[in-house]
N, C-alpha and C positions, 0 to 999 in steps of 0.2 A: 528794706534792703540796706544792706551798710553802703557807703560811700564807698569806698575801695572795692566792692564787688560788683564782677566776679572777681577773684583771683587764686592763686594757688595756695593750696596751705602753709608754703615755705614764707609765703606772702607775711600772711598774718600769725606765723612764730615768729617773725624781727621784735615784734613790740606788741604793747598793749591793744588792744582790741574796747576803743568808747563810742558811744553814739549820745557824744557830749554835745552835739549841734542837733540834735534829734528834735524835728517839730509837730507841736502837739497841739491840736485843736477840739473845740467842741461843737463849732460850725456845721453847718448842713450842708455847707457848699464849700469845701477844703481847696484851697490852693496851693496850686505845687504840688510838692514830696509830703506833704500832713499829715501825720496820723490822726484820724478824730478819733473821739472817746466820750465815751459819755460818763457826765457824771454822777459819782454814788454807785458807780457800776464796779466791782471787782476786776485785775487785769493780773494774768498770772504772764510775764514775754517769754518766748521760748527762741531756741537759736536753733537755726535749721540749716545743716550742711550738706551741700549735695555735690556729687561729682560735675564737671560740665560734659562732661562724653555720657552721661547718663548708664555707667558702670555699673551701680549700686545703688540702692533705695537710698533718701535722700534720710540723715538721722536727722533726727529732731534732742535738744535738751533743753528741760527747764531747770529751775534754781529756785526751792520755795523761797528761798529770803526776800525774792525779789516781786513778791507777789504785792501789788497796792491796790488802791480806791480810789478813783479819780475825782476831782472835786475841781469847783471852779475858782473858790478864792478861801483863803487861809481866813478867819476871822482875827486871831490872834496873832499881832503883830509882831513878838519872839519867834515866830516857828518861819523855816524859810527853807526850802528845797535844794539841795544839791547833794547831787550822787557822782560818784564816780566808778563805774562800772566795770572795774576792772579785777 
């Protein structure tokens, strides 16, 4: 769930929409807000919006480009992670 939700759509048309603090683990035992994931495992993230008065089926969208492979460490010390999901 994003941090700023729930909120209203008027909400999140002000600005970007990131989940640049988003934490990700591979743990068996997640602490906090964690996403675990396993690694070597394909992860396609989809966005799900739902009314809060439960008005309407909640839509769901994905985005192929954003489809990755989880892994636990980079081997190659040139390659280095950052998205900006906007």
């Amino acid at each position: 769930m994003h941090p700023n939700s729930p909120n209203t759509g008027a909400h999140f048309m002000k600005q970007d929409i990131t989940f640049a603090k988003m934490k990700l683990t591979n743990s068996k035992t997640p602490e906090g807000d964690q996403v675990v994931l396993s690694s070597m495992h394909k992860y396609q993230p989809r966005l799900v919006v739902s009314p809060q008065d439960g008005s309407f089926e909640p839509k769901i969208f994905s985005f192929p480009e954003t489809e990755f492979i989880a892994v636990t460490a980079y081997q190659n010390t040139t390659v280095s992670l950052e998205y900006d999901l906007r």
